[in-house]
N, C-alpha and C positions, 0 to 999 in steps of 0.2 A: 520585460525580462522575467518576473514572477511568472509568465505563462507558462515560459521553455524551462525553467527551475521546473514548475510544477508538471511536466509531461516525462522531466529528465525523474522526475521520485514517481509518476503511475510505472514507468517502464520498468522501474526496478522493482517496482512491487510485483509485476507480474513475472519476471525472470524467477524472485525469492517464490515466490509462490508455488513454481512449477518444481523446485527442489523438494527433493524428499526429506527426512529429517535427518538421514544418515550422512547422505552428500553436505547438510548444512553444518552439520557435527565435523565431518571430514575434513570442510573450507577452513574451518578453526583451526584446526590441525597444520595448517599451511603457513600459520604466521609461526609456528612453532621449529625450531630447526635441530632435529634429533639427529644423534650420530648413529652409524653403520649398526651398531646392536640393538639400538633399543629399537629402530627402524625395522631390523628383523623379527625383532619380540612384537610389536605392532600387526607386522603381516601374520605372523605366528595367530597372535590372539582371533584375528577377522577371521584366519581359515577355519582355524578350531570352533569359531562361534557357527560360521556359515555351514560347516558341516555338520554340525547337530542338529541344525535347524533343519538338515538335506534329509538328515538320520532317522530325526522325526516326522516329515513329511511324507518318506517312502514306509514308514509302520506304518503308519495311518491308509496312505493307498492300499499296503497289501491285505491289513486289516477287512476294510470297506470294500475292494472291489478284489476280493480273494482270486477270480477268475480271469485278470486281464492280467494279459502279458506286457510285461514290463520291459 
């Protein structure tokens, strides 16, 4: 029995592994049960974050490769 315990905790090591730190921040999220607004306010914040991050990423391209078409 100890064997199949211990094959049942490698597998999940490698599953946790293969997450990113965002998705393992997100799983958290799941035990949490928010209502309808603040659920909004949640997507709100990721879009606003994820677009600046989009925001910054295309200064930079056009900064550095002033000549490629976008």
């Amino acid at each position: 029995m100890p064997q199949a315990i211990n094959e049942v905790e490698k597998s999940r090591t490698v599953e946790h592994s293969s997450l990113s730190n965002i998705q393992m921040e997100l799983i958290k999220l799941y035990s949490t049960n928010l209502n309808h607004d603040e659920l909004m306010e949640l997507k709100e914040l990721l879009i606003c974050h994820f677009s600046q991050v989009n925001r910054t990423l295309l200064r930079h391209v056009r900064k550095h490769y002033p000549n490629r078409v976008l």
